[in-house]
C-alpha positions as CSV (number, residue, x, y, z in Angstrom):
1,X,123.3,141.6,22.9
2,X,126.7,142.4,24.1
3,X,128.6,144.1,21.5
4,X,132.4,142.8,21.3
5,X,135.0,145.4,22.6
6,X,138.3,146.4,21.1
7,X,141.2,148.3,23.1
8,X,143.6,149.3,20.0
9,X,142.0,151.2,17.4
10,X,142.0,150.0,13.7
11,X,142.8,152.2,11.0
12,X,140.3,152.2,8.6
13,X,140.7,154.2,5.3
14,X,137.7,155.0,2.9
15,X,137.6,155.1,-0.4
16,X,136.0,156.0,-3.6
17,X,132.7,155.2,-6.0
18,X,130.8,151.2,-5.4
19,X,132.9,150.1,-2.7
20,X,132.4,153.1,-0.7
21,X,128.6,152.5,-0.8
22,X,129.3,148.9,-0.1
23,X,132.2,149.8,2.8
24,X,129.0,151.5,4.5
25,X,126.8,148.8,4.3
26,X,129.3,146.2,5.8
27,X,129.7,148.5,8.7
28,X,126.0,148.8,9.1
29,X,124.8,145.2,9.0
30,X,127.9,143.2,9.4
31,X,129.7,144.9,11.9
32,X,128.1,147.6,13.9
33,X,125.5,145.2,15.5
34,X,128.2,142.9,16.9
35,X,131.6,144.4,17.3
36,X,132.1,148.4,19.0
37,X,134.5,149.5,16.3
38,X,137.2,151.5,17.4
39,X,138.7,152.9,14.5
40,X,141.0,155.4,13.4
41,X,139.3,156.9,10.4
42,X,141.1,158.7,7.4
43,X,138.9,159.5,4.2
44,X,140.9,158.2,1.3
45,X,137.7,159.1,-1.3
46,X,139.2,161.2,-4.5
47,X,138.0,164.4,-3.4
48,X,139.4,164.3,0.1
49,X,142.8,163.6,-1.5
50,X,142.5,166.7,-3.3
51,X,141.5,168.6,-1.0
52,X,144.3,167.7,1.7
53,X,146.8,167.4,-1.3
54,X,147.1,163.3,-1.0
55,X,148.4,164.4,2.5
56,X,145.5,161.9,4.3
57,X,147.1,159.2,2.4
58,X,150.7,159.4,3.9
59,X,149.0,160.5,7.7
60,X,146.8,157.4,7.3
61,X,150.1,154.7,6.3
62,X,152.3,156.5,9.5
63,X,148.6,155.8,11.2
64,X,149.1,151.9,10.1
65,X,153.1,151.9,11.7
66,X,152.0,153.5,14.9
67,X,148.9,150.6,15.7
68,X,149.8,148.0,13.4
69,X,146.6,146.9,11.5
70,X,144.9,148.4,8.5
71,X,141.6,148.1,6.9
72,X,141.4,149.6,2.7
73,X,138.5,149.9,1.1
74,X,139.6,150.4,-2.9
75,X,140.1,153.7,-4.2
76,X,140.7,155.6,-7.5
77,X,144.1,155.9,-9.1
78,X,143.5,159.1,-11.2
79,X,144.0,159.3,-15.1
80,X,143.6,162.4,-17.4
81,X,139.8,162.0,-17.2
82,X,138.9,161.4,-13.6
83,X,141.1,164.6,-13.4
84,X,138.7,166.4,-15.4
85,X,136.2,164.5,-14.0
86,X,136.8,165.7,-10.7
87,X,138.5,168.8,-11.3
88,X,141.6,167.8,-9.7
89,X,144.6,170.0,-8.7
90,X,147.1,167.1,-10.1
91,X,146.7,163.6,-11.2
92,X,147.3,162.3,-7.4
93,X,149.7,159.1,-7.7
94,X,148.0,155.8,-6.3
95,X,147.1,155.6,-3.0
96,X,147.7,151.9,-2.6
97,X,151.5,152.6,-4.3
98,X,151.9,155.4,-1.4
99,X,151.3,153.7,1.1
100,X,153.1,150.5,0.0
101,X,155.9,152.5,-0.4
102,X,156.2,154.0,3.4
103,X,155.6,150.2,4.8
104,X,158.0,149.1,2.7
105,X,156.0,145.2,3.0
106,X,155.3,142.4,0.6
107,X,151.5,142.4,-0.7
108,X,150.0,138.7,-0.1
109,X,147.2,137.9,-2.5
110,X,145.2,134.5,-2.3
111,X,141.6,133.4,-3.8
112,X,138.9,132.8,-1.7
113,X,137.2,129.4,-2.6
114,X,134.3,128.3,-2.3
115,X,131.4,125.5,-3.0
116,X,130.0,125.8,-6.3
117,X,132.8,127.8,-8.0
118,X,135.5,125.7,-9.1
119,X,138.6,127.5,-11.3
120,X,138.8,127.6,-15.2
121,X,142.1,125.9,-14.6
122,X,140.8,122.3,-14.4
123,X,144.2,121.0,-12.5
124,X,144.2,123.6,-9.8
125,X,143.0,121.9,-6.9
126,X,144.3,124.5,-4.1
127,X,144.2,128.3,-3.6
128,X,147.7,130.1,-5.2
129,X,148.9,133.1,-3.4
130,X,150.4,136.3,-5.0
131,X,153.5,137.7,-3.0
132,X,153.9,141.0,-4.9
133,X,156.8,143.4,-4.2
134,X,155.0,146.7,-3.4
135,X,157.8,148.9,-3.4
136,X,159.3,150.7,-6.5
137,X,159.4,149.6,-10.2
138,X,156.6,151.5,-12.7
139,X,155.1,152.6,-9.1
140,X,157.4,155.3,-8.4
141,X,158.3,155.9,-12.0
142,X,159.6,159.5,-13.3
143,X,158.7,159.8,-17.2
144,X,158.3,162.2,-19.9
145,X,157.7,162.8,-23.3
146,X,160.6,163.8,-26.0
147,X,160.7,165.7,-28.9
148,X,162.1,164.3,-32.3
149,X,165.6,164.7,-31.9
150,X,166.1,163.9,-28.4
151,X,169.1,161.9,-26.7
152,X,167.6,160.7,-23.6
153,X,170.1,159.4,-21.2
154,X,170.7,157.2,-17.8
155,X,173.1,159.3,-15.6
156,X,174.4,158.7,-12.2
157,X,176.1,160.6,-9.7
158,X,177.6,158.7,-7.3
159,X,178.7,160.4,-3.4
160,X,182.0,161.7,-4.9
161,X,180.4,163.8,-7.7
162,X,181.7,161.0,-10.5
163,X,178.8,160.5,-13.2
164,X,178.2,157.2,-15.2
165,X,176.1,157.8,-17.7
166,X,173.9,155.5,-20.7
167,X,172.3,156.0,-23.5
168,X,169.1,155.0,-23.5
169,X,167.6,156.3,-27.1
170,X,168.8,159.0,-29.6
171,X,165.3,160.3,-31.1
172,X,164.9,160.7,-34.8
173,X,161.1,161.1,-34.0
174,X,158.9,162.1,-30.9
175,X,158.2,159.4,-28.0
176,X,158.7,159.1,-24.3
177,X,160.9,157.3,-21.5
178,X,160.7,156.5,-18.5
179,X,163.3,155.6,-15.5
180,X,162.3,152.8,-12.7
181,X,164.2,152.3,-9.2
182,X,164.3,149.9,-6.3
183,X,166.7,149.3,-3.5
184,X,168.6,146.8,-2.0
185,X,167.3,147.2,1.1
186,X,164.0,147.0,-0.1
187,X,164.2,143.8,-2.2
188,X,166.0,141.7,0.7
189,X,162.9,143.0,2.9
190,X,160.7,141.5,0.3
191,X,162.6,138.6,0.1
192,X,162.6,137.8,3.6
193,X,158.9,138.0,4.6
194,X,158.5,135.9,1.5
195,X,160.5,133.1,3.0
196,X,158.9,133.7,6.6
197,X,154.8,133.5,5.2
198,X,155.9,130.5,3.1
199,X,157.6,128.6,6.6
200,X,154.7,130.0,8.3
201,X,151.7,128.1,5.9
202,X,154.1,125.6,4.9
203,X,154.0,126.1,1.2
204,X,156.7,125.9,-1.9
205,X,158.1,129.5,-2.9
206,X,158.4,130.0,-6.4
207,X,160.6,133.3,-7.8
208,X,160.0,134.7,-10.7
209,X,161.0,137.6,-12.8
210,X,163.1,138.4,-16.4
211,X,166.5,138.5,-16.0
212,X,167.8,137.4,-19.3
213,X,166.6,140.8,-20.4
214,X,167.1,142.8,-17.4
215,X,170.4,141.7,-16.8
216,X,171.1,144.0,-14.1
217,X,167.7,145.4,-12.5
218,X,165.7,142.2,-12.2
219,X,169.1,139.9,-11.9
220,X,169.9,142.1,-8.8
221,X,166.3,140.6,-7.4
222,X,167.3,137.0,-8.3
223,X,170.7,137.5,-6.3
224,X,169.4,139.4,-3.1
225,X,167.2,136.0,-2.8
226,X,169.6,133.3,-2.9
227,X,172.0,135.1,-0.7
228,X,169.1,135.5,1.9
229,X,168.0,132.1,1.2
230,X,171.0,129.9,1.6
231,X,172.4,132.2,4.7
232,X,169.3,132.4,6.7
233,X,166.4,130.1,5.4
234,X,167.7,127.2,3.7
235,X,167.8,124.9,6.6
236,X,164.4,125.7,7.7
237,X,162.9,125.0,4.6
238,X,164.6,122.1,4.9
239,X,163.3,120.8,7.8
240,X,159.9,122.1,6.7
241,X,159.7,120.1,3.8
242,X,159.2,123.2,1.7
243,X,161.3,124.3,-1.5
244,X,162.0,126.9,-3.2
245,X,163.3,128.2,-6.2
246,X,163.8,130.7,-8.9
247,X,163.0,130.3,-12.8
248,X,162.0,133.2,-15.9
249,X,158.5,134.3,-15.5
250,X,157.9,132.8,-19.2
251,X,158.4,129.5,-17.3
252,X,156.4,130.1,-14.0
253,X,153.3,131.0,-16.2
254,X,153.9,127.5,-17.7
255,X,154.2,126.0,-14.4
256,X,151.4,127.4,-12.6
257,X,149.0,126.6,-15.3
258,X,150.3,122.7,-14.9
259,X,150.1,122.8,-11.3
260,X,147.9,122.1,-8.7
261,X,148.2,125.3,-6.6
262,X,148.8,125.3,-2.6
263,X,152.2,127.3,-3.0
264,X,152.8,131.0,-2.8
265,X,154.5,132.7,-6.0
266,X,156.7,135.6,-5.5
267,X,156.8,138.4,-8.6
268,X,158.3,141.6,-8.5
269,X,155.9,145.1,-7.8
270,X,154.1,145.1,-11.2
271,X,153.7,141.4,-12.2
272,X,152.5,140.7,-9.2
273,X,149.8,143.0,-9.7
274,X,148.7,141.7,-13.4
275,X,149.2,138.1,-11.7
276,X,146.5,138.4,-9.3
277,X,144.1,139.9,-11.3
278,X,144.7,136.4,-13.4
279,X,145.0,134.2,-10.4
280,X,141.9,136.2,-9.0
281,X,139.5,135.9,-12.7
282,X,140.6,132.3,-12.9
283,X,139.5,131.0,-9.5
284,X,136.3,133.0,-10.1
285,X,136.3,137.0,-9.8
286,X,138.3,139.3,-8.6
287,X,135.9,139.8,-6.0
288,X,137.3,137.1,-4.2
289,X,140.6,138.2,-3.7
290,X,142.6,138.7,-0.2
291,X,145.4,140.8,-0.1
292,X,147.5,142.1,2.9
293,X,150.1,143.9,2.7
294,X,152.8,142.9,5.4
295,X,155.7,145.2,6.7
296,X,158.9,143.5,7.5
297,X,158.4,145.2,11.0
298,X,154.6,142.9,11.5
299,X,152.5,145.7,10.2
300,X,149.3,145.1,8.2
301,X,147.0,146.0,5.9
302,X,144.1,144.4,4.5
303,X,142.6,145.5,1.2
304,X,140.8,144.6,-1.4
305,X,142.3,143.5,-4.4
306,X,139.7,144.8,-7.1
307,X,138.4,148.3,-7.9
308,X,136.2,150.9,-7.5
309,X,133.6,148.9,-9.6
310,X,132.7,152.6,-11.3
311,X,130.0,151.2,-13.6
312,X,127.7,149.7,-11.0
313,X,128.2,153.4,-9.4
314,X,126.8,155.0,-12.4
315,X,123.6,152.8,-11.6
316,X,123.7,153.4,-8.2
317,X,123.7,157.5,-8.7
318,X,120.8,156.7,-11.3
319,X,118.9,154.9,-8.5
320,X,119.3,151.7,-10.5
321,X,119.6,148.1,-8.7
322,X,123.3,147.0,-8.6
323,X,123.8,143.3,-7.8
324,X,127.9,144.3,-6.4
325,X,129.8,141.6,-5.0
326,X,131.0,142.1,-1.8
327,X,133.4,139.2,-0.6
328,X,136.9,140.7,-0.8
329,X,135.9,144.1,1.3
330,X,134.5,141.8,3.6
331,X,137.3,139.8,4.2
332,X,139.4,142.2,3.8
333,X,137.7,143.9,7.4
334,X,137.6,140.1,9.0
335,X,141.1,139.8,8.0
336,X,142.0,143.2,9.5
337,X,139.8,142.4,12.7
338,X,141.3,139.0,13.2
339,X,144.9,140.1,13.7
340,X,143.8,142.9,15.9
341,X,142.5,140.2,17.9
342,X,145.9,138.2,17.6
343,X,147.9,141.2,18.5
344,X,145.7,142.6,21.7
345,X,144.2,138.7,22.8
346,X,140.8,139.3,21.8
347,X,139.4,135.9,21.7
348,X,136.2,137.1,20.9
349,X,137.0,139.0,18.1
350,X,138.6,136.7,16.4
351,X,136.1,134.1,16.8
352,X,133.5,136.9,15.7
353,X,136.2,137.2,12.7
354,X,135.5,133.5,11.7
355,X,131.9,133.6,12.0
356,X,131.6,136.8,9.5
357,X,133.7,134.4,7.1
358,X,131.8,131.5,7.5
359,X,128.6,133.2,7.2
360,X,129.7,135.4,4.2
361,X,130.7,131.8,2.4
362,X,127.8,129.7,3.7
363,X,125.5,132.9,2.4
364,X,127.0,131.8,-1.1
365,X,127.0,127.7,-0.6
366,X,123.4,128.0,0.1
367,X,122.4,129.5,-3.5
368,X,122.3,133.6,-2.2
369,X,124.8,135.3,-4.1
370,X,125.5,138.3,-6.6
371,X,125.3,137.9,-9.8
372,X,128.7,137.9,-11.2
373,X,128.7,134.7,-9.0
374,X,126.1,133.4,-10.4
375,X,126.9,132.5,-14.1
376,X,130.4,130.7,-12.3
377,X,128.8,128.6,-9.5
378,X,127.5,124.6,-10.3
379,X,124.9,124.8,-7.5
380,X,121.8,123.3,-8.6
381,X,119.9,125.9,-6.8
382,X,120.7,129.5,-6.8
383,X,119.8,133.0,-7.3
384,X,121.6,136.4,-8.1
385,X,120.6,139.4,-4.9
386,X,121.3,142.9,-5.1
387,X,124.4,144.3,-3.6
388,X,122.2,145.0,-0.2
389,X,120.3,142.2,-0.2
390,X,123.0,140.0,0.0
391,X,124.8,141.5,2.9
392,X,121.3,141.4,4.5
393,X,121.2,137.5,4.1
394,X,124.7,137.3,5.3
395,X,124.1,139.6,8.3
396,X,121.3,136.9,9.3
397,X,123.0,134.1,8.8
398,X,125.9,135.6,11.4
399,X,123.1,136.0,13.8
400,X,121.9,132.2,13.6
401,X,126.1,130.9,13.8
C-alpha cells in the first residue's frame, strides 16, 4: 500500500511517563503504516528539558509559528518532588504555559462523544466547548514567601519614573503572595478568535469571569469584549443567529449545568483549565478531551487535555498490564493532521484524518475499549483491552474503513 505523503512538516513534541509509551504506539500502528510522517521532532520528555535548560520548549513553539501546525503529547509540569525525583537543575515552569504564552492563542477544549457513554449531566444533550485564555494569570505568576512582619506591596512604575503603589498585606505572621499579569493586547486577541470559532461552528458565546471581586483585573476582560464585540462582531452574530453574552462565573456554572450544551464557553487562563477537566469528567473522562490551541495569526496546536497518567507508568516500568486510554492523543494527531491537510490541500490526508477518527470511535461502539471506559458505557456488550491491544483493534479496524 501507498503510504500518504505530506509536503510541510508537522511539529511534533514528546513528552513524558504513559503517554509517551502510548505517543509511540499511535505512531507505530496507527500512523506509520498509512501516512509518511514528516515531522519536525523536539523531545519535550522532563529530562530533555533539563538538560537543554527548557530551551527545546521555546525552539519547539517558534517551530509551531514558522509551519503552522502542532502535535503535544502531555508532559510533566514539575513540583518539589518530581525535582527530586529527577534531579532537576530548577523546577522548569509548564511547558504547555510556555508555549501558550509565545502563540499568544485561545485553547479550545470540546468532549468527544460517543455511543454508549452518555454525560452525568442528564440535560446535556450536545458537546460544550472550553475557550480558555492561555496567556498570563497564575501561569506567569511571580511569588514568594514572607516573613512575620512583612509589608508586601503592589508598585508600579510607569515610563516617566512616577510609582503608584498598594498595599497588599501588612504581616503580623509568616505567609506568601503572589502578583498575576495580562495585557490588553493579549485579552482582545483572545476575545477575538473567541468570536471568530463561535461564527465559524455557529454556536452561542458565553463570558464568564468575577468581576464583582476583581474589579479592575477581571472587569478589564469583561470590557476588552464588549468593545470588540459591538465594533466588530455584533452584526455577524446577528445575522448568524448566534448570541453572546457575559455573566459572573457563579452564574455560568448554574447555567451550564441547566443547559443543553452545543455552545462554546469562554473563561479566563485558569478557569478554563479547572472547567474542562469538569466538562471533560462529566461527558466521560478526561481522556476524551480535544484541545487546540489557536493563535490569532492561524497557528495550531493540538494537545491532549489530560496528563501524564504517572500511575499506569509505575505499572508499565514494573512490566504490569496497563489498560490506558488512548482517545485524546489520538485525536489530538488526527486533529493536527487534518489541518495540515487543510493548509497544504492534502485531500488524502484529511480523509485518512477521518477514517483514524471513525475507526478510533467505532473501536469503542462496538464493545473494545479501556477500561476506564468501561464502567461509563450502556453497551450491552463490552470488554475492557490493554492500552496496546486496543490501538491494535483500532489499527484493524482503519485497515477494513
Amino acid at each position: 500500500m501507498n503510504k500518504i505523503k505530506m509536503t510541510t512538516p508537522l511539529v511534533e513534541m514528546d513528552g513524558d511517563e504513559m503517554t509517551r509509551i502510548l505517543w509511540a504506539g499511535i505512531k507505530e500502528k496507527l500512523l506509520l503504516p498509512f501516512v509518511d510522517l514528516n515531522t519536525e521532532y523536539y523531545d519535550l520528555g522532563l529530562t530533555n528539558r533539563d538538560r537543554t535548560d527548557d530551551r527545546v520548549t521555546i525552539d519547539a513553539a517558534n517551530a509551531i509559528k514558522k509551519y503552522g501546525v502542532g502535535v503535544k503529547c502531555a508532559t510533566i509540569t514539575p513540583n518539589a518532588q518530581r525535582v527530586e525525583e529527577y534531579k532537576l537543575k530548577e523546577m522548569w515552569k509548564s511547558p504547555n504555559g510556555t508555549i501558550r504564552a509565545i502563540l499568544d492563542g485561545t485553547v479550545f477544549r470540546a468532549p468527544v462523544v460517543v455511543k454508549g457513554i452518555s454525560p452525568s449531566v442528564s440535560t446535556w444533550k450536545k458537546p460544550i466547548t472550553i475557550a480558555r485564555h492561555a496567556y498570563g494569570d497564575i501561569y506567569k505568576n511571580t511569588e514568594m514567601r514572607v516573613d512575620a512582619g512583612s509589608k508586601a506591596e503592589l508598585v508600579v512604575t510607569d515610563p516617566n519614573g512616577n510609582e503608584r503603589r498598594q498595599t497588599i498585606h501588612d504581616f503580623t505572621g509568616g505567609g506568601v503572595v503572589m502578583g498575576m499579569h495580562n495585557t490588553d493586547a493579549s485579552i482582545a486577541s483572545f476575545a477575538r478568535s473567541c468570536f471568530n470559532y463561535a461564527l465559524s461552528v455557529g454556536q452561542d458565546l458565553w463570558f464568564s469571569t468575577k468581576d464583582t471581586i476583581s474589579k479592575t483585573y477581571d472587569h478589564r476582560f469583561k470590557d476588552i469584549f464588549v468593545e470588540i464585540f459591538e465594533a466588530e462582531y455584533k452584526t455577524a452574530f446577528e445575522k448568524a443567529g448566534i448570541e453572546y453574552f457575559y455573566t459572573l462565573i457563579d452564574d455560568a456554572v448554574a447555567r451550564v449545568i441547566r443547559s443543553q450544551g452545543g455552545f462554546i464557553w469562554a473563561c479566563k487562563n485558569y478557569d478554563g483549565d479547572v472547567m474542562s477537566d469538569m466538562i471533560a469528567t462529566a461527558f466521560g473522562s478526561l481522556a476524551m478531551m480535544t484541545s487546540v490551541l489557536v493563535s490569532p495569526d492561524g497557528k495550531y496546536e493540538y494537545e491532549a487535555a489530560h496528563g501524564t497518567v504517572t500511575r499506569h507508568y509505575y505499572r508499565h516500568l514494573k512490566g504490569e498490564p496497563t489498560s490506558t486510554n488512548s482517545v485524546a492523543t489520538i485525536f489530538a494527531w488526527s486533529g493536527a493532521l487534518r489541518k495540515r491537510a487543510e493548509l497544504d490541500g492534502l485531500n488524502d490526508l484529511k480523509a485518512f484524518s477521518d477514517r483514524l477518527e471513525q475507526a478510533t470511535l467505532g473501536t469503542i461502539e462496538s464493545g473494545i475499549m479501556t477500561n476506564d471506559l468501561v464502567s461509563l458505557s450502556s453497551l450491552p456488550q463490552k470488554r475492557g483491552v490493554g492500552s496496546m491491544e486496543f490501538l491494535d483493534a483500532v489499527a484493524q479496524r482503519i485497515a477494513e474503513i
